[in-house]
N, C-alpha and C positions, 0 to 999 in steps of 0.2 A: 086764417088757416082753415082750410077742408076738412071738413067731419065727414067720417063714411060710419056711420051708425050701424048696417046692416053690415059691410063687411068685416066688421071689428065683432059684432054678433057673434058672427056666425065662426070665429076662433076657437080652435080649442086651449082650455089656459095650459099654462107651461109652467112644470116644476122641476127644479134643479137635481132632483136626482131621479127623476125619470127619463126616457127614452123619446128623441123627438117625435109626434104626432105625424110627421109628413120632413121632406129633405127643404131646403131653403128656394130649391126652386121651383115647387110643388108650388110655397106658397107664394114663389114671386110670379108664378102664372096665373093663382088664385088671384092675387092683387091687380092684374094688368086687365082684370075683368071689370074690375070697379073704381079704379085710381082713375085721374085725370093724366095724360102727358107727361105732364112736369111732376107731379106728386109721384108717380113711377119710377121715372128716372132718379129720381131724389131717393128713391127707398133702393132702388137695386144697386146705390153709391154706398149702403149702411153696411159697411165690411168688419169683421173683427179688429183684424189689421189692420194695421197702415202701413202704406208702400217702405219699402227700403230706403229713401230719403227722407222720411220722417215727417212728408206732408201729409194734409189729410185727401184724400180722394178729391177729387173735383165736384164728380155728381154727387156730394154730399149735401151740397144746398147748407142755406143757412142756419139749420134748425138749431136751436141753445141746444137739445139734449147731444146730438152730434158730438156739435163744438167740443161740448165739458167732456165726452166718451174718449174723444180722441187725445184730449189733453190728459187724462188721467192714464190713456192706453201708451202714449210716448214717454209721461214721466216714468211710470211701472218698467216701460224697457230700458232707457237710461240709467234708470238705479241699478236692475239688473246688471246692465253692463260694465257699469261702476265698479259692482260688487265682485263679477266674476274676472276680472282684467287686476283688482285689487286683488283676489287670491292669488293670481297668476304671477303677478308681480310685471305686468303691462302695463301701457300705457289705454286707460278708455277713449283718449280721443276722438279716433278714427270711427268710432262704435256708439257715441254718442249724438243725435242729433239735434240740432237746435230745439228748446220748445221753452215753454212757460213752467216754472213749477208749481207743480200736484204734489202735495203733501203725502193724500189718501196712496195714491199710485205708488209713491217711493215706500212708504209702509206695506204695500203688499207684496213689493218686492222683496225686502229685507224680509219677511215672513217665509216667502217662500225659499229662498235663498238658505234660510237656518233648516230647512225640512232633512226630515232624517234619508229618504230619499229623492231620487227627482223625481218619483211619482208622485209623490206626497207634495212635492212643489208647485208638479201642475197643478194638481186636485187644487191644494191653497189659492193659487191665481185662478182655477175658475170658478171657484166659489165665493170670493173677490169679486168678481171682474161679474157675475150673476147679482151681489147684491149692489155693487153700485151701478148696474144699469138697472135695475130695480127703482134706488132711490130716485133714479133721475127721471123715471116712468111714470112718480107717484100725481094725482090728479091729471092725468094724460088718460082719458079714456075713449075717446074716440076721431083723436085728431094724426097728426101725422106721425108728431112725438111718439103715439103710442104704437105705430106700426115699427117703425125705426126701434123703437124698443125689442119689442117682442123680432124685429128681425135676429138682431144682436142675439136675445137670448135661445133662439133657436139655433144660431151659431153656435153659441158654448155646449149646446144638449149634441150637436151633431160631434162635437171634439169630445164631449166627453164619452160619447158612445164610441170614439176609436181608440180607446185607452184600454187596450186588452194584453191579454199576457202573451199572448203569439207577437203583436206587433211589438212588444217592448224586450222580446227576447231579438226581434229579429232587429230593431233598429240598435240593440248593444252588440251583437254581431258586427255588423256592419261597424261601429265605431271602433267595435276592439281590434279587427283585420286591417281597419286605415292605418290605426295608432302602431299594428306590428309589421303593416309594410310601410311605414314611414322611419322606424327607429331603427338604430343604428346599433346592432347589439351582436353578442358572439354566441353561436351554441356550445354545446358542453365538448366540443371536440379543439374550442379556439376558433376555428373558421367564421372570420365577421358574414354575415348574412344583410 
């Protein structure tokens, strides 16, 4: 595996309740200055997500720390989906995708899940989802592991810098106008609407 010594230097560290340093593609330009090819490619596949069918990325390459991110990042969503279809009184099916069980992942889902609100949930999943890319970072100091690291956790610093009170007024807006032009209900006059 590729050691880049000076560009891992040359980082600034990242802490989970501060504000990212620079945007994900600030640093994925800084990197394309000192990666090789393939080491590039391989980092700009290190997404928070994973696709809507529950595979991991392609350009993710083989890296163990990857691997374990992603399997911990599909079980977290599964349980979640689990959990939220079991309120519902649904079927998870259709909502869950195939994957390996993560123990860690389904526990921080259930955590998040009990939170008193869904702000408090995110928070919970990314402060989660910060320490176990953390753990999997540990002795990874200047190989690829650690850039794929540090990609991931400058992802979680850029979400948790859009978790403001304009955007969460505006995104339950938005869910409460679907939820009252979807339902089927009468005003105070009788006339269904």
């Amino acid at each position: 595996m590729s050691s880049y010594y000076y560009f891992c230097a040359t980082l600034p560290s990242l802490r989970h309740d501060s504000a990212p340093p620079f945007s994900l593609e600030e640093f994925l330009d800084r990197a394309s200055r000192f990666l090789s090819a393939g080491d590039y490619a391989q980092l700009q596949g290190a997404r928070l997500f994973i696709p809507e069918d529950g595979s991991a990325p392609v350009s993710s390459g083989p890296t163990s720390l990857l691997g374990r991110y992603y399997r911990w990042e599909l079980a977290m969503r599964n349980e979640l989906a689990r959990l939220r279809a079991h309120r519902l009184q649904k079927a998870a099916d259709k909502h869950v995708r195939p994957g390996e069980p993560e123990w860690d992942g389904a526990k921080v889902a259930q955590a998040a899940f009990q939170a008193d609100d869904p702000l408090q949930g995110e928070l919970t999943i990314e402060r989660e989802r910060w320490a176990f890319v953390e753990s999997l970072a540990v002795n990874h100091h200047f190989d690829m592991d650690h850039l794929m690291a540090y990609a991931l956790l400058l992802q979680v610093q850029e979400r948790r810098a859009r978790f403001t009170a304009q955007a969460g007024e505006a995104g339950y807006g938005t869910v409460y106008r679907s939820v009252l032009d979807s339902a089927d209900y009468r005003d105070e006059s009788g006339e269904q609407r």
